[in-house]
C-alpha positions in Angstrom: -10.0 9.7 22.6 -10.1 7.8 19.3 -8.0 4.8 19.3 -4.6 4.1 17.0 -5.0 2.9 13.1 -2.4 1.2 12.0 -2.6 2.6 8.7 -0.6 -0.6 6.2 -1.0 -3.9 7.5 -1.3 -7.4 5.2 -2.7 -10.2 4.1 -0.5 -13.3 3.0 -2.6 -14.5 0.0 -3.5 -18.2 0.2 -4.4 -21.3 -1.8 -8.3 -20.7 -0.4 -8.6 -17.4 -1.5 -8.9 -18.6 -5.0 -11.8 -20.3 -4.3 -13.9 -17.1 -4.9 -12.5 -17.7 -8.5 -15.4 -16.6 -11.4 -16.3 -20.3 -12.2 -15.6 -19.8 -15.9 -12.0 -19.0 -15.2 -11.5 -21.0 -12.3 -8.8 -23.8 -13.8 -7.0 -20.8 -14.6 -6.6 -19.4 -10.6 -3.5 -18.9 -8.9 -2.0 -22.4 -7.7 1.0 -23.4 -6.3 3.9 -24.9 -7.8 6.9 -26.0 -6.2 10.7 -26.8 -7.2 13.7 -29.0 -5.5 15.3 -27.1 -2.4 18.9 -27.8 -3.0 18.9 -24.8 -6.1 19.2 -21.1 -6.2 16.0 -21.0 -4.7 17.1 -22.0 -1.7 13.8 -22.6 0.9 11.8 -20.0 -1.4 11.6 -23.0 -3.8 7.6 -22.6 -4.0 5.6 -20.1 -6.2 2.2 -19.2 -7.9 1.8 -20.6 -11.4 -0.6 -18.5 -13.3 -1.4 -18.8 -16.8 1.9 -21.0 -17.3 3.9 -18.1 -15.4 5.9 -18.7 -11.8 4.7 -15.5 -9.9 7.5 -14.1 -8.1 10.8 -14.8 -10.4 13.3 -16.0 -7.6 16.2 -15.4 -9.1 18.0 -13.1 -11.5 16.9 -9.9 -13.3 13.3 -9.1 -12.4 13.4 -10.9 -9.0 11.3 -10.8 -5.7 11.1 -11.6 -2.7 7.2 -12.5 -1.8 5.2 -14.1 1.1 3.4 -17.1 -1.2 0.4 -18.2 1.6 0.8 -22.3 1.8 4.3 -22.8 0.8 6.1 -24.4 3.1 8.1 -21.4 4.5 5.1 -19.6 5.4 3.4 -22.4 6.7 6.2 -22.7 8.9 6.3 -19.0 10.3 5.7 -19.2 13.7 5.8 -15.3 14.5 2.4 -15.0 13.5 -0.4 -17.2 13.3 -1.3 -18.9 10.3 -4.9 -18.1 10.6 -4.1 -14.0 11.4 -1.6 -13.7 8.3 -3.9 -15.4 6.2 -7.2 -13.7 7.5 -9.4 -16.9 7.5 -10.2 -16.1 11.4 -10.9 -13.0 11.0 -12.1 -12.6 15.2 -8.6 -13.7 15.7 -6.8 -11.0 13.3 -8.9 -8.7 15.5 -7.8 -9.9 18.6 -4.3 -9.5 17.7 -4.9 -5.9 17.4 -5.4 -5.7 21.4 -2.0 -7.1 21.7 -0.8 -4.3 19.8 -2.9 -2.0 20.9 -4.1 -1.1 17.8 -8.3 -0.2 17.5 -8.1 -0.6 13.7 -6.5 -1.6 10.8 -5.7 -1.5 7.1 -5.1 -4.2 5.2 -3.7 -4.3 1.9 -2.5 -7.4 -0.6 1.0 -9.0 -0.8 1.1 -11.3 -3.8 -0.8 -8.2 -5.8 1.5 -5.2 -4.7 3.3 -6.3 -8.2 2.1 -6.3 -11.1 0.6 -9.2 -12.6 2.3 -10.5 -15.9 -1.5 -11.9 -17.1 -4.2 -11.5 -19.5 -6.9 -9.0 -18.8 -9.4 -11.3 -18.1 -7.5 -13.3 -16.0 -6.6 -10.2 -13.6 -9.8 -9.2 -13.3 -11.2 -12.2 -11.9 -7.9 -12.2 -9.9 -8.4 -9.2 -8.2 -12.0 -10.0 -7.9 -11.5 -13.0 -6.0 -9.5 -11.3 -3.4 -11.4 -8.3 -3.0 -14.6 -11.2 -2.5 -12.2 -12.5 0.0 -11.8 -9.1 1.8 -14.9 -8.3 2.0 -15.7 -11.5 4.1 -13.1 -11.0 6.3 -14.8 -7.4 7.4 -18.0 -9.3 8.0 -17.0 -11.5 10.4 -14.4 -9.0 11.9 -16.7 -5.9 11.9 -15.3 -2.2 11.5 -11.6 -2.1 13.2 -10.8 -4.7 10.5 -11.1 -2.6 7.0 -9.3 -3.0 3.5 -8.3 -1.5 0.2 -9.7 -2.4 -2.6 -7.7 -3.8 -5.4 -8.5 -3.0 -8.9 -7.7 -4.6 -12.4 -6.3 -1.1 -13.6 -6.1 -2.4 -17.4 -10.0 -3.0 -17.5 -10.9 0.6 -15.7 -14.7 -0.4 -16.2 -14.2 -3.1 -14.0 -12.3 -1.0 -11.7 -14.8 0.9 -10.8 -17.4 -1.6 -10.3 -15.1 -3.3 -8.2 -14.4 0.2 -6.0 -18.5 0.7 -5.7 -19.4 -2.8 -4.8 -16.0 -2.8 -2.1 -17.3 0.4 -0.9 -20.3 -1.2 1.0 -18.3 -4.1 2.1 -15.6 -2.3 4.3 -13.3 -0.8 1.8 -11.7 2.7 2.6 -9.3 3.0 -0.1 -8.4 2.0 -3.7 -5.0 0.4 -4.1 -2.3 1.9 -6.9 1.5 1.7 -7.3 3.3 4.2 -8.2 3.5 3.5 -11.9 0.8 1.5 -13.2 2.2 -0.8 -16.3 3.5 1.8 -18.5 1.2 4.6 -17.4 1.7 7.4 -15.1 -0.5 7.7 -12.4 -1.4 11.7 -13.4 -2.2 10.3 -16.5 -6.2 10.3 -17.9 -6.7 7.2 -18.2 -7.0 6.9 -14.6 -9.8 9.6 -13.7 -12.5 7.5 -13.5 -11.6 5.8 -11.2 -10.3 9.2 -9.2 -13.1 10.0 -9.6 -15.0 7.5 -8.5 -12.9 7.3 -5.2 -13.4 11.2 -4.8 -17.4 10.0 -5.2 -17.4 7.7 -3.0 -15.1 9.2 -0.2 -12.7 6.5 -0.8 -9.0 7.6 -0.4 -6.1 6.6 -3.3 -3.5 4.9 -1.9 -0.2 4.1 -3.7 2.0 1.3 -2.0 5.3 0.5 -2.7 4.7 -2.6 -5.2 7.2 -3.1 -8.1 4.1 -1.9 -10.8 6.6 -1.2 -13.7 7.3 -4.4 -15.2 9.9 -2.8 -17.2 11.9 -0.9 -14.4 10.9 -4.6 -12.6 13.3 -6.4 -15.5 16.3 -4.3 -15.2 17.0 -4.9 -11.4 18.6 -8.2 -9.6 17.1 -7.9 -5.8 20.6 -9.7 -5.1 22.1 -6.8 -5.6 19.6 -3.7 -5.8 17.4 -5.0 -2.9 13.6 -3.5 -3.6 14.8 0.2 -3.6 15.0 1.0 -7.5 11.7 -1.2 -8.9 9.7 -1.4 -5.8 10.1 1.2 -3.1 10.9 4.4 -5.1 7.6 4.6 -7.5 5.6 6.2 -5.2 8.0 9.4 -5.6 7.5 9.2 -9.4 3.6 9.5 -8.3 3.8 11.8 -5.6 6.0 14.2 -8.6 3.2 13.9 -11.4 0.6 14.1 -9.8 1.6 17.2 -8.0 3.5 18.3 -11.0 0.3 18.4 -12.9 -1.7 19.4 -10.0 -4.8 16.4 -10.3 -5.9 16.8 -6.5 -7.6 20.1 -7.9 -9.5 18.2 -10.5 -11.1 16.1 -7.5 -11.6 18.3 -4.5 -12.5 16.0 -2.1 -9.9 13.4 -2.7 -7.3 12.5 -0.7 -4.1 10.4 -1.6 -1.2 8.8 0.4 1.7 7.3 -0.4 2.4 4.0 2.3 5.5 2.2 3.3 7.8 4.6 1.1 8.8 6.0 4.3 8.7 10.1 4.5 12.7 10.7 4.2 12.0 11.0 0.5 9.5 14.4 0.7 11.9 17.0 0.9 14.2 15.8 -1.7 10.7 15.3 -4.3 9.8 18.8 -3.0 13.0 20.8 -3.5 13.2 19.2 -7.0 8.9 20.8 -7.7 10.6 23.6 -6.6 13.5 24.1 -9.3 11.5 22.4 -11.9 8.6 24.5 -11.5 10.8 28.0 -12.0 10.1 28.9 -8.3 13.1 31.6 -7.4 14.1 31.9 -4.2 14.3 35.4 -2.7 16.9 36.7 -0.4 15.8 34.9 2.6 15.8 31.2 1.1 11.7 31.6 0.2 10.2 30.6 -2.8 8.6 33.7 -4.7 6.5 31.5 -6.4 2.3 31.1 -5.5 2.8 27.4 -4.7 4.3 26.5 -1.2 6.0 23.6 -1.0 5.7 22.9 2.5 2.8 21.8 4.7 0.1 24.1 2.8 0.8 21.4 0.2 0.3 18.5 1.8 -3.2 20.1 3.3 -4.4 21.8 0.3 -4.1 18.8 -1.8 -5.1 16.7 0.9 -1.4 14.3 1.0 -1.2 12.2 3.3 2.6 9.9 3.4 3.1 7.1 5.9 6.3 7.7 7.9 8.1 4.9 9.7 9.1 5.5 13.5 12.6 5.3 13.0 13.2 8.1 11.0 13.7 11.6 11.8 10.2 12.8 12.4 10.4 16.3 13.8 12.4 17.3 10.8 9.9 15.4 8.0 7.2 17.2 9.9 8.1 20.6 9.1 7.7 19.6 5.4 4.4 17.5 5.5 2.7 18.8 8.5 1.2 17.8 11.9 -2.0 16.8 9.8 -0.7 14.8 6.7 1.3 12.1 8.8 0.1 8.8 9.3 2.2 5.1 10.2 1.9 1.8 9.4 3.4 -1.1 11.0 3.4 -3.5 7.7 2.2 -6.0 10.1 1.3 -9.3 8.3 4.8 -9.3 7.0 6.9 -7.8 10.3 5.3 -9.2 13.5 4.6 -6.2 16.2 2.8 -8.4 18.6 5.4 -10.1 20.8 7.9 -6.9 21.8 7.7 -2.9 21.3 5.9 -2.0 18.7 5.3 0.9 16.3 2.5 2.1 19.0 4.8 2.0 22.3 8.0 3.3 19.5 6.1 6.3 19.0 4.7 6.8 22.4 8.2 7.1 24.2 9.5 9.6 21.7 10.5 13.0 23.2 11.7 14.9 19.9 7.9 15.3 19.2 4.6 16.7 21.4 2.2 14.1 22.5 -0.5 15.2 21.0 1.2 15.4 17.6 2.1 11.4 18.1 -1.5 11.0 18.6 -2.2 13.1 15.4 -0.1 10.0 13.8 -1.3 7.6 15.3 -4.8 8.5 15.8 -6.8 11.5 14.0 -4.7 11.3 10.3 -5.0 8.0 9.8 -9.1 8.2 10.8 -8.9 11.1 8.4 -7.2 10.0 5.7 -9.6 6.3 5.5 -12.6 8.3 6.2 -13.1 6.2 9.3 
C-alpha cells in the first residue's frame, strides 16, 4: 500500500540560502537585521532587510507574524531541529519523516508565502535562489523529499523557466496565493504559466500567504489575526477560477488550495450557486447543468487540504472521497514528538478506513503526480 504524503510541510528560510544569490545582485540578498528587545517587538525584534525594507512589518497595520531562519528566536526553537527546519541536512529532514510516519513530503516556502514589496529584478533572483536551494535539498534527500516551485509572478517569462528547470529537480507543483499583487488568479496574465504546469504535469497550488499587499495594509494581526489578508485568498481563487471555469482551458491540470482548511467549500459553493442563476427545484436541487458538489471537484480536478480537526464526513460530501488531501504544516507546528496528523486521522471513526487512506495516501500521490 502506498505510504502517507504529507501534502504542506516548510522550510524556514535562512541566512545560507542566499548564497545561491545571482552574483550581480548578490549585495542586494536577503540579510538580517535586528532591533533592541525591550520594544513592541518584543523577542520578534529580528527581520529580513531587503532593498532598504524590514520584511515582515512587526507591528501595526500590514503586520506578520513570520519564522525569519537565524534570528535568535528560531535559533532557539528546540521543537525541531535546526538543521530539519532549515533543510541543510536534508538525510535528517528525511529521517524525521519515519518519526511521523510520513513516506513523503511537500515542502513549500515561509518567508515567500507573502508577497515581496521588491523590485522585479530583485524577486526574481529571490525566488531563484531558493528554488536553487530546493532543488539541492531533493538531491541529497532523494524522492520522499519533493517541493514547489516558487515563481517571480511579475516576470512570467522567468516564471516559467523557473517551473521547467524545477521540474527535473524534484518539483511537483507551482506555488500561488490566492491573489497575486493586484491580479486575480483567473485572470490571463497567468496562462502561461497554467499552462506550462498543465505541460509539464505539475499541479497549481495556492497557499494561504498574505499576496494582496493592499488587503495586507488594511489589517493589524493584533487584532484580525491572519484570517482577512492571509488565510481567506484562496476562497477568492477557488471563486474565479471556478466562476470563470479556467480548469477547462487546461485539461490536465489540477489545482489545490492548502492550509485554508475545507470548512470554507460549502459556503464558496452555495454562493457559485446563487450567483450563477442555478434555481433550486422542489427537492432542494439545482436545475442548473453545473453540480456543485463532488462532480466539481473531479471534473475540474480540485483538490483542498482539510485539517483533522474539522468535521470531515460532512466536508466530504461536498468535495468528495477523491479531492481530499492533508497537510501537517510541519516545519512551523512540530508533529514529531506526540500524535500527529497521521495517528489523528487513523483513530477517527466518523469516516471508513479506506477513505482516511484516500487522504492520507492515494490524493495526495494524485494530486503531486507522485
Amino acid at each position: 500500500m502506498a505510504g502517507v504524503v504529507d501534502a504542506d510541510t516548510h522550510i524556514i528560510e535562512h541566512p545560507g540560502m542566499w548564497e545561491l544569490f545571482d552574483p550581480e545582485l548578490y549585495p542586494r540578498r536577503p540579510v538580517l537585521a535586528s532591533t533592541t528587545d525591550n520594544s513592541v517587538y518584543g523577542h520578534n525584534n529580528q527581520v529580513w532587510l531587503i532593498d532598504g525594507v524590514a520584511v515582515p512589518k512587526r507591528f501595526g497595520k500590514g503586520s506578520a507574524i513570520v519564522a525569519v531562519g537565524g534570528s535568535d528566536a528560531e535559533e532557539a526553537r528546540t521543537d525541531i531541529a535546526k538543521a530539519v527546519r532549515y533543510i541543510t541536512d536534508a538525510t535528517a529532514r528525511v529521517s524525521d519523516m519515519d518519526k511521523r510516519g510520513v513516506d513523503a513530503e511537500v515542502v513549500f516556502p515561509t518567508l515567500l508565502l507573502g508577497y515581496l514589496p521588491v523590485e522585479v529584478d530583485l524577486e526574481v533572483a529571490i525566488c531563484a535562489a531558493y528554488n536553487r536551494y530546493l532543488a539541492k535539498a531533493w538531491e541529497q534527500g532523494g524522492d520522499r523529499l519533493r517541493w514547489v516551485v516558487v515563481p517571480p509572478l511579475r516576470d512570467i517569462r522567468a516564471s516559467v523557466r523557473e517551473i521547467e528547470t524545477a521540474r527535473d529537480h524534484g518539483a511537483v507543483g507551482v506555488f500561488f496565493r490566492g491573489v497575486e499583487g493586484e491580479r486575480s488568479l483567473a485572470e490571463s496574465y497567468f496562462f502561461p504559466v497554467y499552462e506550462a504546469a498543465n505541460r509539464l504535469g505539475m499541479a497549481i497550488c495556492i497557499h494561504t500567504g498574505a499576496g494582496a499587499p493592499e488587503i495586507t495594509k488594511v489589517f493589524d494581526r493584533s487584532f484580525s489575526h491572519n484570517l482577512p489578508h492571509v488565510r481567506s485568498l484562496p476562497l477568492f481563487a477557488f471563486r474565479d477560477l471556478v466562476a470563470h471555469k479556467i480548469p477547462e482551458r487546461f485539461p490536465e491540470l489540477r489545482i489545490g488550495f492548502i492550509e485554508a482548511s475545507a470548512s470554507w467549500v460549502p459556503y464558496v459553493l452555495h454562493h457559485l450557486e446563487r450567483s450563477s442563476g442555478a434555481k433550486l427545484n422542489a427537492g432542494g436541487d439545482a436545475d442548473a447543468a453545473m453540480e456543485w458538489g463532488p462532480k466539481l471537484f473531479s471534473d475540474y480536478r480540485l483538490y483542498v487540504a482539510a485539517e483533522a480537526d474539522e468535521d470531515l464526513a460532512y466536508l466530504l460530501t461536498h468535495i468528495g472521497e477523491d479531492n481530499m488531501i492533508m497537510g501537517s504544516d510541519y516545519g512551523h507546528q512540530d508533529q514529531s514528538k506526540e500524535e500527529g496528523m497521521v495517528g489523528v486521522m487513523r483513530r477517527k471513526k466518523s469516516i471508513a478506513p479506506a477513505v482516511i487512506e484516500k487522504i492520507l495516501c492515494e490524493n495526495p500521490r494524485r494530486f503531486y503526480g507522485l
